[in-house]
TILUMTI-741227 format. One record per residue: residue number from 1; x, y, z of N, C-alpha, C in turn. Coordinates in pm, 1 decimal. Example, Ala and Ser with C-alpha at 12.3 -4.5 7.8 and 13.67 -1.06 7.14 Angstrom:
<pts>
- 1, 1319.0, -569.0, 780.0, 1230.0, -450.0, 780.0, 1320.0, -330.0, 780.0
- 2, 1285.0, -225.0, 708.0, 1367.0, -106.0, 714.0, 1290.0, 3.0, 787.0
</pts>
This chain:
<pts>
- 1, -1286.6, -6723.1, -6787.8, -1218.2, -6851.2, -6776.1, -1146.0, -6858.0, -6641.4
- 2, -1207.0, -6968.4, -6558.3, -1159.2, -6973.7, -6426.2, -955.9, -7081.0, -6465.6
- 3, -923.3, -7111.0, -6555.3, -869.7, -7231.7, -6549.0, -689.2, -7137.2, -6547.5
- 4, -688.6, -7010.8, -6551.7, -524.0, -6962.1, -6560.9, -520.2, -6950.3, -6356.5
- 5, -669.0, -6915.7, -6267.9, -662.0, -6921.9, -6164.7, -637.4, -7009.6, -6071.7
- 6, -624.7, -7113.4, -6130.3, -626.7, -7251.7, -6029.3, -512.2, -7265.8, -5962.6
- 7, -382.7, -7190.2, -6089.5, -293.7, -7205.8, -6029.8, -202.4, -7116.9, -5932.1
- 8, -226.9, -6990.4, -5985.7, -189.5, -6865.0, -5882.0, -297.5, -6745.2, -5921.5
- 9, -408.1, -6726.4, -5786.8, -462.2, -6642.8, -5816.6, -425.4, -6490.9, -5840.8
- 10, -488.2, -6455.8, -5971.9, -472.5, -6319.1, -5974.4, -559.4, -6177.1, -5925.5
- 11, -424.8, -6112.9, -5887.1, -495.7, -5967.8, -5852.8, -561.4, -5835.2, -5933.4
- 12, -619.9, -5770.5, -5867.5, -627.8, -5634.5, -5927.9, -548.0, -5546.0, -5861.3
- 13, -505.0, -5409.2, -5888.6, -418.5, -5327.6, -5801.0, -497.6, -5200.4, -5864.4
- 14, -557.2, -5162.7, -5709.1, -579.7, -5011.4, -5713.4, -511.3, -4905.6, -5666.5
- 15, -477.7, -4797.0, -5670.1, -361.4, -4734.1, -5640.2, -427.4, -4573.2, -5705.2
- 16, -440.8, -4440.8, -5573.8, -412.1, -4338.3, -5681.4, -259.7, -4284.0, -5623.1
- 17, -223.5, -4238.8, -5726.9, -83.8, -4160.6, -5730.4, -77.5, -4017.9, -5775.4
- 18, 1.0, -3915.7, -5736.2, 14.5, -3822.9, -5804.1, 121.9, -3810.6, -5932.8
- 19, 115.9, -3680.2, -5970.8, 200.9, -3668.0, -6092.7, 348.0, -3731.4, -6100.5
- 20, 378.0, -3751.3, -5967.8, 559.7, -3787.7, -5917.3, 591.4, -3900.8, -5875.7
- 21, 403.8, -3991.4, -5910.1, 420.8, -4095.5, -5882.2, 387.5, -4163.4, -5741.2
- 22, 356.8, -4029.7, -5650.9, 357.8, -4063.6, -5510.3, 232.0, -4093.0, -5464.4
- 23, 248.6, -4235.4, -5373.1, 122.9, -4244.9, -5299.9, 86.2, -4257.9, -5198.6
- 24, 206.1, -4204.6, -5077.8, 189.3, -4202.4, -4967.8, 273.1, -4140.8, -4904.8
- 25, 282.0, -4007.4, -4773.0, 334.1, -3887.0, -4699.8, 345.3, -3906.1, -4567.6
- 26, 431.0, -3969.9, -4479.7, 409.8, -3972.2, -4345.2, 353.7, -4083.5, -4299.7
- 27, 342.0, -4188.9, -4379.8, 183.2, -4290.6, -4331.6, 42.3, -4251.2, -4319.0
- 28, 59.9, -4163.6, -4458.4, -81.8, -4120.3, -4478.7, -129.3, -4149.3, -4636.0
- 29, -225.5, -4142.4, -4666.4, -231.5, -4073.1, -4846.8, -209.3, -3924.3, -4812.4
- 30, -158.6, -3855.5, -4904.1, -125.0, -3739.5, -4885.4, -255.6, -3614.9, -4954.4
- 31, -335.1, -3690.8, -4982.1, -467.3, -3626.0, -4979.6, -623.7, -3653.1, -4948.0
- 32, -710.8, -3608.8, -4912.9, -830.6, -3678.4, -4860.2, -911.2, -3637.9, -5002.7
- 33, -985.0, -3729.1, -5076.3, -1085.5, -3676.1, -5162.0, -1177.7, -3820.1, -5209.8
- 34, -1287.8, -3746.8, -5134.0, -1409.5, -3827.3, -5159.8, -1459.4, -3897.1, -5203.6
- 35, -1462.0, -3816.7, -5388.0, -1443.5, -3890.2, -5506.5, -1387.7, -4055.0, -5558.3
- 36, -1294.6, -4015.8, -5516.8, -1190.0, -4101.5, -5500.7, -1178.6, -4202.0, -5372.9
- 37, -1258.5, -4177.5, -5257.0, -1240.5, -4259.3, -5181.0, -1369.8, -4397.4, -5202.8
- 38, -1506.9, -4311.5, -5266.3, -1624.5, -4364.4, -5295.2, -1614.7, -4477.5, -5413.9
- 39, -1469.8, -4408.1, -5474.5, -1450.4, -4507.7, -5641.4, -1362.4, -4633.6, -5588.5
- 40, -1255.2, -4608.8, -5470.9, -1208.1, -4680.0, -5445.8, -1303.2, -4840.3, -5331.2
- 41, -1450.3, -4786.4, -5272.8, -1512.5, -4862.6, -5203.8, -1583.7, -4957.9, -5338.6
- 42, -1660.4, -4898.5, -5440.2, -1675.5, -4945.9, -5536.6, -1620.4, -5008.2, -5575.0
- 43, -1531.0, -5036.3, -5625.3, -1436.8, -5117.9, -5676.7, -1377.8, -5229.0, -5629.7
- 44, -1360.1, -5218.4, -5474.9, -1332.0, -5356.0, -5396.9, -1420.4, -5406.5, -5351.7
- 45, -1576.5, -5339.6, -5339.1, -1662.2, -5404.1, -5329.2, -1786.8, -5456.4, -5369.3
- 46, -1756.9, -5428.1, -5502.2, -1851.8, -5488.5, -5600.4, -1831.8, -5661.3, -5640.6
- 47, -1955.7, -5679.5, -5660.3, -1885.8, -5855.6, -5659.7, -2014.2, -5907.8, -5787.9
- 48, -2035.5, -6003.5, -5856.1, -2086.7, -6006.5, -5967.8, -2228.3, -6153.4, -5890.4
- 49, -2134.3, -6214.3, -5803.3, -2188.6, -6307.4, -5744.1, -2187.2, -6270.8, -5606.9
- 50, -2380.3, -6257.9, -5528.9, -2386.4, -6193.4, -5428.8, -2386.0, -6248.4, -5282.8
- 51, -2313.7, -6400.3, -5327.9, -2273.4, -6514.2, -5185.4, -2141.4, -6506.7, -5187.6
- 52, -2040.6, -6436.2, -5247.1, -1943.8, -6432.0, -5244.6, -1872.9, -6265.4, -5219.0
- 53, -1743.8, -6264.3, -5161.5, -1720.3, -6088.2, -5135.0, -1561.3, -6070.4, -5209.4
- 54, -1530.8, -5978.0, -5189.5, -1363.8, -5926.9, -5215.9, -1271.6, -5948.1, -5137.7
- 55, -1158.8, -5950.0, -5166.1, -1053.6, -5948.3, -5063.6, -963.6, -5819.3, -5085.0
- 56, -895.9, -5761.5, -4973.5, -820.4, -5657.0, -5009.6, -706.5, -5739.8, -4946.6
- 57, -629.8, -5736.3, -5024.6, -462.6, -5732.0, -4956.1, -354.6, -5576.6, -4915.0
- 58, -321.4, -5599.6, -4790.4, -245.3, -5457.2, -4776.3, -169.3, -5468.4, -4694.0
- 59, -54.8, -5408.6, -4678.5, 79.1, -5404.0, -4601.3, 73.1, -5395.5, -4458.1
- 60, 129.0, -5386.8, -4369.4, 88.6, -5283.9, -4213.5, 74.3, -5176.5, -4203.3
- 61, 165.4, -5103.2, -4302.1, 136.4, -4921.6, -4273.8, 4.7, -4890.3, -4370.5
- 62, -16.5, -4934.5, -4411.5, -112.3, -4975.8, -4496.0, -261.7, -4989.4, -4429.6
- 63, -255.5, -5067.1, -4312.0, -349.8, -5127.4, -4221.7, -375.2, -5041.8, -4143.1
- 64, -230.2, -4993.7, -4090.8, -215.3, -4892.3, -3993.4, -301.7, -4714.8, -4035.7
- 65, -281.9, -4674.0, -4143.8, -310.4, -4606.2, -4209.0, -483.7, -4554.3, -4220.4
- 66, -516.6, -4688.9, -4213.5, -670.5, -4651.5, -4204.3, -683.2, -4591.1, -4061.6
- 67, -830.6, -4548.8, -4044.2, -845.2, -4468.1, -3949.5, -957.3, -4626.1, -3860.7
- 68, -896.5, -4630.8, -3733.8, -990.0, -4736.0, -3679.4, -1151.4, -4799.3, -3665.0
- 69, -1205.7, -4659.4, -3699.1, -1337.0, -4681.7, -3708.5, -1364.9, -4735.5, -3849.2
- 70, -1264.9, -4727.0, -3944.0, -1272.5, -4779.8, -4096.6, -1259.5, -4917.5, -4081.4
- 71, -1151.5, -5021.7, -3952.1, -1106.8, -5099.1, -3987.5, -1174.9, -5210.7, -3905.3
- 72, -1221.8, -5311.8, -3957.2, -1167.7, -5338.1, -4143.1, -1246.9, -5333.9, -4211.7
- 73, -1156.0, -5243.5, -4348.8, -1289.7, -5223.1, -4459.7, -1380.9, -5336.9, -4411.7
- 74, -1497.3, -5233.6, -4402.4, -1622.1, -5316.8, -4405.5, -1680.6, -5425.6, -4542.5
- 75, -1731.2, -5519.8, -4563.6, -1770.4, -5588.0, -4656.2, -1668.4, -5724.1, -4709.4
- 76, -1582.3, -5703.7, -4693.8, -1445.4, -5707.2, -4780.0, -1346.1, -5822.7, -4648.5
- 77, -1276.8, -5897.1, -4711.8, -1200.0, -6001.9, -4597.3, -1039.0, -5894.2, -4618.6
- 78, -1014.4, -5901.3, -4538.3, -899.0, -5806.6, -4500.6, -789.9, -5894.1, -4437.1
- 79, -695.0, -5867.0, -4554.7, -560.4, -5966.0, -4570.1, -452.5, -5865.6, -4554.1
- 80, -383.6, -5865.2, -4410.4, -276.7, -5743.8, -4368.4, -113.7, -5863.1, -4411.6
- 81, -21.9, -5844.1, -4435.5, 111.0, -5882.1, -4442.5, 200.5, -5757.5, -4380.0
- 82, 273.8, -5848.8, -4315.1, 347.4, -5805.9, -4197.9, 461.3, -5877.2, -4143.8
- 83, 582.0, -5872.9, -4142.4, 645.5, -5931.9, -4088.2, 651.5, -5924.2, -3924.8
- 84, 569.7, -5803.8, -3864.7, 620.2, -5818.3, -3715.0, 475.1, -5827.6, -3642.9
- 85, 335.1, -5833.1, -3707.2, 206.6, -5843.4, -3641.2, 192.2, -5993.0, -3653.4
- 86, 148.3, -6012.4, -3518.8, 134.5, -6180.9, -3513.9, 57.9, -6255.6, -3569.8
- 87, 50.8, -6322.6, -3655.6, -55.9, -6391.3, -3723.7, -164.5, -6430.0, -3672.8
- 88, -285.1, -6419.7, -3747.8, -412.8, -6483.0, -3680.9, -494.3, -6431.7, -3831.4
- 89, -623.9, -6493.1, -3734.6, -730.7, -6554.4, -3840.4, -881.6, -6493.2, -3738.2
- 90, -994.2, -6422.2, -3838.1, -1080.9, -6360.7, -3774.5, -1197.5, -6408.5, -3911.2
- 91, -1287.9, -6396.2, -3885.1, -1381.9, -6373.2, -3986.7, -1335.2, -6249.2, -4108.7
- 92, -1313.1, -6145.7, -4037.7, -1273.7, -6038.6, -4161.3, -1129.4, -5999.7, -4179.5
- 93, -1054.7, -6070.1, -4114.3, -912.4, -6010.6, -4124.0, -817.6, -6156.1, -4104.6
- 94, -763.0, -6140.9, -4158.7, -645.5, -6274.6, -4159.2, -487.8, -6164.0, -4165.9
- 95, -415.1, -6205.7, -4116.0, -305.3, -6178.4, -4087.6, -172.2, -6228.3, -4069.2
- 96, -125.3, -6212.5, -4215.5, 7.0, -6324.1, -4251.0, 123.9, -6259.5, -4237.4
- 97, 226.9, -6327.0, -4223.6, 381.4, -6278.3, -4231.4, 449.3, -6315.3, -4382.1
- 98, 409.1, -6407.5, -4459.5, 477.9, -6461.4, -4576.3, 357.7, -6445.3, -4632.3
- 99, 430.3, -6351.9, -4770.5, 322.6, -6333.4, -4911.9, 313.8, -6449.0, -4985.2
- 100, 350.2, -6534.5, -4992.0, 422.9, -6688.6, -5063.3, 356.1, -6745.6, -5018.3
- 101, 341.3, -6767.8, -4917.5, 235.7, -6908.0, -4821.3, 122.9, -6838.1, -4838.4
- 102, 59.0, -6686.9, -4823.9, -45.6, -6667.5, -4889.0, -88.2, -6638.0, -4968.5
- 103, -27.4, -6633.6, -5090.8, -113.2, -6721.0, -5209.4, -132.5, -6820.5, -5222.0
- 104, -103.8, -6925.1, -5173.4, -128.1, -7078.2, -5186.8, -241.9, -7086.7, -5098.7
- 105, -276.2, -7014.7, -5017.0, -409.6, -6975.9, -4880.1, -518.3, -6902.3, -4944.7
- 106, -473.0, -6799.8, -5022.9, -588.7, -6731.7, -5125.7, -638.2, -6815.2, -5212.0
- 107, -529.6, -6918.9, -5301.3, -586.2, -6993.0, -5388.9, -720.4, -7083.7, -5306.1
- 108, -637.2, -7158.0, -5195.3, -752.1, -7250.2, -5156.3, -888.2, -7191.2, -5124.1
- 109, -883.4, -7040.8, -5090.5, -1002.3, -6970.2, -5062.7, -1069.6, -6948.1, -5159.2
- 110, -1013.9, -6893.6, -5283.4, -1103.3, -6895.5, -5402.7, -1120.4, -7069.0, -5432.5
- 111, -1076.1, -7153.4, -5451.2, -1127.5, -7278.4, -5514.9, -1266.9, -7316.9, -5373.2
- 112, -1282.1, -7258.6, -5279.3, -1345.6, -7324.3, -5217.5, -1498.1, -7208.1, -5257.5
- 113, -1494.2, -7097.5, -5319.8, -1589.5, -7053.7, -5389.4, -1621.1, -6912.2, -5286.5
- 114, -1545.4, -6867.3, -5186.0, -1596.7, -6767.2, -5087.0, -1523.1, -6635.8, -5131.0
- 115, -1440.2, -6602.7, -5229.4, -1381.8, -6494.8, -5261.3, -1388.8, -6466.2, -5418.3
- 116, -1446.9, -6338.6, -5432.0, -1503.8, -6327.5, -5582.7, -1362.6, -6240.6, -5651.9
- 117, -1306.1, -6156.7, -5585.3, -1210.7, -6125.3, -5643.7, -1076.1, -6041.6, -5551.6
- 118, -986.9, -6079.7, -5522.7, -837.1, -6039.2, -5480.3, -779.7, -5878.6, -5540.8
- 119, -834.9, -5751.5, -5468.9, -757.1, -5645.1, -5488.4, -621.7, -5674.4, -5408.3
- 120, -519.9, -5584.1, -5433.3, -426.1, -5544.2, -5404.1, -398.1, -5399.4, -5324.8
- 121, -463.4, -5348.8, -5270.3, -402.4, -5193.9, -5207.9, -307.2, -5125.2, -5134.1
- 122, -224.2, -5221.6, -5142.9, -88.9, -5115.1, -5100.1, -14.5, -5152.2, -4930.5
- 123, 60.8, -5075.7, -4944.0, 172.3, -4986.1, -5026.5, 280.1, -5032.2, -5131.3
- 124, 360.5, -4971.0, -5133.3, 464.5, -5030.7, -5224.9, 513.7, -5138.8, -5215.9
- 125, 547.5, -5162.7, -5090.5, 594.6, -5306.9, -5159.0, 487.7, -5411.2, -5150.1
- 126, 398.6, -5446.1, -5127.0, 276.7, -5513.3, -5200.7, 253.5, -5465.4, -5301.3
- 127, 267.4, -5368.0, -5351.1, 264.3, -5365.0, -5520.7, 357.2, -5428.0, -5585.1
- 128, 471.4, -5405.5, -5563.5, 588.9, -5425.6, -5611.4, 585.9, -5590.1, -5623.2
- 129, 586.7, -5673.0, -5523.2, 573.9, -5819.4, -5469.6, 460.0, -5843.5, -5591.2
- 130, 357.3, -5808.2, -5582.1, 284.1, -5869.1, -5735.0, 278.8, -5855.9, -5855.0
- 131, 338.4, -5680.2, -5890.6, 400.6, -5687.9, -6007.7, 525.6, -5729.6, -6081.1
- 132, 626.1, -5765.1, -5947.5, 735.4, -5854.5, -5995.8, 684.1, -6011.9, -6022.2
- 133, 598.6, -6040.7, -5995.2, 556.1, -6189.1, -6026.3, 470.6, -6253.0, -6146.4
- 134, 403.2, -6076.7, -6179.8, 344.7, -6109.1, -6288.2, 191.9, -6152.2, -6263.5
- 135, 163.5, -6113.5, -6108.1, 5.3, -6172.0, -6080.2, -99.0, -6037.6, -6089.9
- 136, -94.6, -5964.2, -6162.9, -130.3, -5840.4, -6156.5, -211.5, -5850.8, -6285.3
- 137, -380.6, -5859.7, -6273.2, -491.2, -5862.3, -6388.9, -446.8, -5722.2, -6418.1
- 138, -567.7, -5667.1, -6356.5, -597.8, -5550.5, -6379.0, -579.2, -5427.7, -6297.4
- 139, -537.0, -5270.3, -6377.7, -461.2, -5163.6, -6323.7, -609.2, -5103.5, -6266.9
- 140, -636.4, -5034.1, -6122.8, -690.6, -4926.3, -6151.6, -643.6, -4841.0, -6059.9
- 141, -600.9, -4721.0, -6142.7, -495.6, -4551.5, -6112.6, -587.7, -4430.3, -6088.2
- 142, -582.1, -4426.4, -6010.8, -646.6, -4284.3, -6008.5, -518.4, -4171.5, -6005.6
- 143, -522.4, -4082.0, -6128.9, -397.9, -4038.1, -6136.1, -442.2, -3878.9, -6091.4
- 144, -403.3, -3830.2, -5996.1, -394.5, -3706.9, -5957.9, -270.4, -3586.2, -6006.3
- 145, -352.0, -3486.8, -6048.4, -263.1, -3395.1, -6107.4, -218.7, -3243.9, -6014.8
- 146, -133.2, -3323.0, -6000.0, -42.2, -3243.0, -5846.3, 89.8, -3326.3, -5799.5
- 147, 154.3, -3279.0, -5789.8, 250.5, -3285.3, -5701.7, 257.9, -3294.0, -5537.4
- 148, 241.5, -3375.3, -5453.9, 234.7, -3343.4, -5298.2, 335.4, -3408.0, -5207.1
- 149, 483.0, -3412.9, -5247.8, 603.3, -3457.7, -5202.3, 568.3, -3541.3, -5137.4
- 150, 569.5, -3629.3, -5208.2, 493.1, -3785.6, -5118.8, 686.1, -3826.4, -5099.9
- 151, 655.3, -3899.4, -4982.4, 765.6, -4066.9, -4984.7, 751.0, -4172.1, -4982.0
- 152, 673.2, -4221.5, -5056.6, 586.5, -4380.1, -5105.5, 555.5, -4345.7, -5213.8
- 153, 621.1, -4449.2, -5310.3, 634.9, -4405.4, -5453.7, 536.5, -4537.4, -5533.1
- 154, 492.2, -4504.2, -5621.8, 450.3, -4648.0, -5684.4, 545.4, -4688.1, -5756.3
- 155, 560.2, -4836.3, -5768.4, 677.4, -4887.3, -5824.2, 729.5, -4899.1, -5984.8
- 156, 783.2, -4926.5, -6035.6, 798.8, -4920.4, -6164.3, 664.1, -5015.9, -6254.4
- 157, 574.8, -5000.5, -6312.2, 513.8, -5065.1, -6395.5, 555.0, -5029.0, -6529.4
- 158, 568.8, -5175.8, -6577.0, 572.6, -5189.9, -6744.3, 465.8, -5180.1, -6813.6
- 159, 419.7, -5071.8, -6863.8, 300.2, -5017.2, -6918.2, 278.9, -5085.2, -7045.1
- 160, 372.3, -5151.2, -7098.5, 376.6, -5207.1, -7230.0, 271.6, -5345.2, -7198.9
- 161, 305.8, -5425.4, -7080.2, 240.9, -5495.0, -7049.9, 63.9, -5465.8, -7041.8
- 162, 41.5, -5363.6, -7050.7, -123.1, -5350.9, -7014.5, -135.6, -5239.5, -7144.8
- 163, -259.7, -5256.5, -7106.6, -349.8, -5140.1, -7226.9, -508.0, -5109.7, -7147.5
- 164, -502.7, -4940.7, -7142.5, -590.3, -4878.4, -7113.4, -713.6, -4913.9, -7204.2
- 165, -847.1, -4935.9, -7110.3, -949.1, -5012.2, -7122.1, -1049.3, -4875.8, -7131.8
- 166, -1036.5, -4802.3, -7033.6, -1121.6, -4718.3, -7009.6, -1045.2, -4584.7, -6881.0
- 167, -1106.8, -4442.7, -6903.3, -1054.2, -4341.6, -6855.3, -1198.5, -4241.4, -6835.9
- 168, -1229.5, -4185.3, -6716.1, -1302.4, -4139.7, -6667.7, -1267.6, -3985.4, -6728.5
- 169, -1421.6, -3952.5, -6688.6, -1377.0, -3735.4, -6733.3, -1325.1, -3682.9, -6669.3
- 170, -1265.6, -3594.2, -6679.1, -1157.5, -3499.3, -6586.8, -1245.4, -3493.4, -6440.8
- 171, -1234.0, -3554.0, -6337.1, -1298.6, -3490.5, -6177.7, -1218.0, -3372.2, -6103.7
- 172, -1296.5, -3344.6, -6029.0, -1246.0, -3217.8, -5956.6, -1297.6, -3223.3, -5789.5
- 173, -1235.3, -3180.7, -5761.6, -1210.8, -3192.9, -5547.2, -1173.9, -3116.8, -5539.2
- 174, -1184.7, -3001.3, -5430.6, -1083.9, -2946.3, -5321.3, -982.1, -2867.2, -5405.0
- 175, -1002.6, -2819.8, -5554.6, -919.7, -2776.9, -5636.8, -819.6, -2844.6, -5697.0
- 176, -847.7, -2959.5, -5700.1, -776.3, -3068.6, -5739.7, -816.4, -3151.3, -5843.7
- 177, -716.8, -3175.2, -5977.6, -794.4, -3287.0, -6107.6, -776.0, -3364.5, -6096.5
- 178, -855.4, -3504.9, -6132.3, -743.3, -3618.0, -6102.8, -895.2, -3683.5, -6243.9
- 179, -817.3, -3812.3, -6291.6, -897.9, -3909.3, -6334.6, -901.7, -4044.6, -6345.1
- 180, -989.6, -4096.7, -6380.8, -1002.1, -4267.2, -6336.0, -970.7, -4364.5, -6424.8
- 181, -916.8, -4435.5, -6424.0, -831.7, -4519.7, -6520.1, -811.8, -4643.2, -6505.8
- 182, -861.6, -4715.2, -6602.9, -841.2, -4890.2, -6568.6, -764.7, -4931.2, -6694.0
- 183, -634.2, -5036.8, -6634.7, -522.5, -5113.1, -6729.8, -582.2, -5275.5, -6734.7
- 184, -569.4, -5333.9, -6855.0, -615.7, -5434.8, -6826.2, -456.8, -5507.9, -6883.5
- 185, -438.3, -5640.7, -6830.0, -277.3, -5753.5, -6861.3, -295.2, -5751.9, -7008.0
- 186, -267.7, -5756.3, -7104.7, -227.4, -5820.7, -7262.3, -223.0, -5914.4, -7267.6
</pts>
């Protein structure tokens, strides 16, 4: 049902975190794993309808974070927020200062039929900004089991609000467990 979107489109939020909650060290992820990087391309860039693509939304350190030859995710329209990068408009990258004025810019992009679905990737406070609003479909966590003294925390989610849909088998990296996990809204 397209008709709860008309009025503020909703996101997905992908995010892995470790055990402490942390998802980012320095302006980095605080771990490299494959697995996980391949689940995360999947996921923002799968689209159901094949004239239409994804959008990622993401912060500056966020933007910054990728490695340049990554940027911008390829496939995918790439929506940076920023209060101090100057705005502009590219084929694959748009670049806003106010999260507010762009959703009312996302909406018109989805009603005009060119965006199949709005991830969310980070950092915190782009998480935070959509889960305080309540525009947040669907969770997907990749929850890593480790500790890696991150200082980028994921923000408080009300878990009551969602219910686990589906959870992947235990994976393994680099000596590392982690597994895959999708929340869907109630």
């Amino acid at each position: 049902c397209h008709c709860r979107m008309a009025r503020r489109p909703l996101m997905d939020l992908i995010v892995a975190a470790d055990d402490a909650g942390g998802i980012g060290k320095g302006g980095k992820i605080p771990w490299v794993l494959h697995k996980d990087m391949a689940h995360f391309k999947e996921k923002t860039t799968t689209v159901n309808d094949s004239s239409k693509r994804n959008a990622v939304v993401m912060g500056r350190k966020c933007w910054e974070s990728i490695p340049l030859k990554y940027r911008p995710l390829p496939g995918r329209l790439n929506i940076v927020v920023s209060r101090v990068m100057p705005e502009s408009t590219t084929n694959d990258v748009l670049i806003r200062n106010d999260l507010n004025q762009l959703m009312d810019e996302l909406q018109s992009i989805m009603e005009k039929g060119e965006i199949e679905r709005v991830w969310n990737i980070g950092g915190g406070e782009i998480y935070e900004w959509a889960l305080q609003r309540g525009l947040v479909r669907t969770i997907e966590i990749t929850k890593i089991r480790n500790n890696f003294g991150a200082n980028v925390f994921l923000p408080q989610i009300n878990w009551e609000n969602f219910k686990e849909v589906s959870v992947s088998e235990d994976q393994e990296e680099k000596n590392i467990q982690f597994t895959f996990h999708t929340f869907e809204r109630l």
